[in-house]
N, C-alpha and C positions, 0 to 999 in steps of 0.2 A: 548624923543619921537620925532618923525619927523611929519611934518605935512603930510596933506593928498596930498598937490599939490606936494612936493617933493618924496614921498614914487608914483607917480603918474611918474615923470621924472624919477628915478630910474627903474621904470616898463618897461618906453620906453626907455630905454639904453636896459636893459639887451636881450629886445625884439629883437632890432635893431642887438645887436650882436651875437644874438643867430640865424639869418638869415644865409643860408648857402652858399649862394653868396657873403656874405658880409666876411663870415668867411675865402672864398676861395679868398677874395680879398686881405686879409691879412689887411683889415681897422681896422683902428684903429674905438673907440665907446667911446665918452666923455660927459661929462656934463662940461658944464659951463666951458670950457677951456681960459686960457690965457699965452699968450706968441707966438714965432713967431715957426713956423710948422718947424720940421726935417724932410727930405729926409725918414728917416722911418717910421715917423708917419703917413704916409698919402699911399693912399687917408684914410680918415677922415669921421666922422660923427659926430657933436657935436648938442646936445640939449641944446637948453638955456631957461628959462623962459621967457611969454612972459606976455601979462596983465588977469587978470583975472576980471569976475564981477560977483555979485548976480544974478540971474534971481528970476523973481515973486518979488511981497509982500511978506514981513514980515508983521502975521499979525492972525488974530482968526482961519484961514485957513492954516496955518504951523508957529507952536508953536514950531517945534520939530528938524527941519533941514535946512539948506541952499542947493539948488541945483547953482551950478555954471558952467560957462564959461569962462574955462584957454585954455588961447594960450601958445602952444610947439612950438618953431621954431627947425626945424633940418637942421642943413646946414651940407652942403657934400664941400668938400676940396680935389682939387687935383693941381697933377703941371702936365701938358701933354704938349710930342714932337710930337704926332699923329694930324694929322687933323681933328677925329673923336671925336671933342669937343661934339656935339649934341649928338652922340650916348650913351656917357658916362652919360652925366648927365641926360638922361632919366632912361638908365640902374639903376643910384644912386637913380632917385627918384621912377622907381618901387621897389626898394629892400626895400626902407624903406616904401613906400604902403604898399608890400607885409608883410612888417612883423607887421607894427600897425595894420591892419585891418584883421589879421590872428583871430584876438580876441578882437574887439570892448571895449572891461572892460581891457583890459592890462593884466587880470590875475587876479582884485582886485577888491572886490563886493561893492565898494563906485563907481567905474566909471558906469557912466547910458552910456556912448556912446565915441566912439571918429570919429569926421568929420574931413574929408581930406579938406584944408579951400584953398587950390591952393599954388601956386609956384610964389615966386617974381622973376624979369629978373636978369641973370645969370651975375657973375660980374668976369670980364676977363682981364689978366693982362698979358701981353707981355714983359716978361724980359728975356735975353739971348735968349738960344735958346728952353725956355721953356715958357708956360701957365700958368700963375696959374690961377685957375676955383676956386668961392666959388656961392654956389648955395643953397635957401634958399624955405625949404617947412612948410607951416605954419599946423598946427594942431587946432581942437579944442578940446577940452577934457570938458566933461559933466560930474560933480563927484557931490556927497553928501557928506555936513559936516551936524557936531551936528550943531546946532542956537548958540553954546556955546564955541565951542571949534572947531577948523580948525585941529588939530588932530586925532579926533574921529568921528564915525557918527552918 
């Protein structure tokens, strides 16, 4: 069995790729990727885990579950010859707005909520006669576990 925070990433992949801009961008949609990007691969969207924490007491008043606060980071990857740096990476972070907040639970009745938590500054990289952009939107994700088990609720 997978736990609730991974079966939670999986939700926003399949979310992000099931967007139809993104489908028509021919991006690619990853979890947790490592190694260096191929000309085909991209542009890119990759989810990686970020930290999570308990909210509330444990305590006479919840015997029964954990509500929690997980950060998703989704970063976007591209390599651009246009000057339209700015355009693009807003374009990337509505498509994935568009598509986590199409459905606040992801799909899955453990998520209480997901917040848009903002965008870190865009990391740019000038080699030949190309950009590379990686550009990073952070997530919160609100889910219930069992008090017992991060599996189940």
């Amino acid at each position: 069995m997978t736990t609730l925070f991974e079966q939670t990433v999986i939700a926003m992949q399949a979310n992000i790729a099931a967007d139809a801009t993104v489908i028509a961008d021919g991006a690619t949609v990853a979890r947790s990727r490592v190694g260096p990007w191929q000309g085909a691969d991209l542009p890119a969207y990759v989810l990686t885990y970020g930290p999570d924490t308990p909210l509330g007491d444990l305590g006479p008043d919840n015997v029964r579950f954990i509500d929690w606060e997980f950060v998703v980071f989704v970063d976007y990857y591209n390599k651009l010859t246009t000057a339209a740096i700015d355009t693009v990476l807003q374009d990337a972070r509505a498509n994935i707005h568009r598509a986590l907040m199409a459905d606040v639970t992801q799909g899955l009745n453990f998520i209480l909520t997901t917040i848009p938590s903002g965008a870190d500054e865009p990391l740019l990289d000038d080699a030949a006669d190309q950009r590379t952009i990686a550009y990073r939107t952070n997530w919160v994700i609100r889910l219930r576990t069992s008090i017992n088990d991060i599996e189940t609720i």
